[in-house]
N, C-alpha and C positions, 0 to 999 in steps of 0.2 A: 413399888411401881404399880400402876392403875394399870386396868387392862387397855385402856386406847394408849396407853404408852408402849406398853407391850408388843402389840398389835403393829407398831411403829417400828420398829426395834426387828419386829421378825420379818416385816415390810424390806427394809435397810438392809438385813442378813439376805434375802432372797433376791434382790439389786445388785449386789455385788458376785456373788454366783452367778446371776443371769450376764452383767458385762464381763466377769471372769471368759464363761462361754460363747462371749460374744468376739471379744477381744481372739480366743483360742482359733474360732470359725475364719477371722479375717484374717487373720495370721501375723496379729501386729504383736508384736514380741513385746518393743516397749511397753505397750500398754499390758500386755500377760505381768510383767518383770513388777511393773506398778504394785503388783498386788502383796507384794515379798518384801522383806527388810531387808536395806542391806547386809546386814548381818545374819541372812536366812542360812540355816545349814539343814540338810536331811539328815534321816538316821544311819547315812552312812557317814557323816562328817561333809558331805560334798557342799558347797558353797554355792553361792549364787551365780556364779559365773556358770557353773557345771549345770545348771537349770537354765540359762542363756541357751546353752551348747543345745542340751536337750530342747527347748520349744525350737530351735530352728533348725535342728536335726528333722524332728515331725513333722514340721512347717513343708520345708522342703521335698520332703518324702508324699508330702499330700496327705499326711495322717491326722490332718487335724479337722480334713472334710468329715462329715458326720459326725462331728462331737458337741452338735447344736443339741444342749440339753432340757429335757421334760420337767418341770418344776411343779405340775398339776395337780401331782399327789405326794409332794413336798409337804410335810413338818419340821418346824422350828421349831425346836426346847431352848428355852431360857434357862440357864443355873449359872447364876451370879455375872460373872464375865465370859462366859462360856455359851456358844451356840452349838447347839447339835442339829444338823440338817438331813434327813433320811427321809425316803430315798432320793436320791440321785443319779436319774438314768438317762440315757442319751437316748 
């Protein structure tokens, strides 16, 4: 890859985090759910339905006000298929 591809690439990775937290702020769940496979599982086995539960568990509760996040001093790493994003703070 050339660096203005790069450059692209960690552009696209930072876009998607920003509507991730855009989507979290407004509290539109479908569009949070967008971001997941259906076949998303956590490390406890839980499914995507159980990630449904939860954004509209905090939705509800109002916990999802101030989670409008700081991207300013955000780095993207490239390695291979893999994005590492650090840090991440609200």
């Amino acid at each position: 890859m050339n660096p203005s591809s790069d450059d692209s690439i960690e552009l696209q990775v930072l876009n998607v985090i920003k509507d991730h937290s855009d989507a979290m702020v407004s509290g539109d769940v479908d569009a949070l759910l967008s971001f997941y496979a259906e076949d998303w599982r956590d490390n406890h086995d839980q499914r995507r339905v159980f990630l449904k539960y939860n954004f509209e568990r905090m939705i509800a509760h109002e916990k999802s006000q101030g989670r409008k996040i700081d991207l300013s001093a955000t780095t993207v790493i490239l390695e291979g298929d893999t994005a590492t994003v650090s840090p991440v703070t609200h």
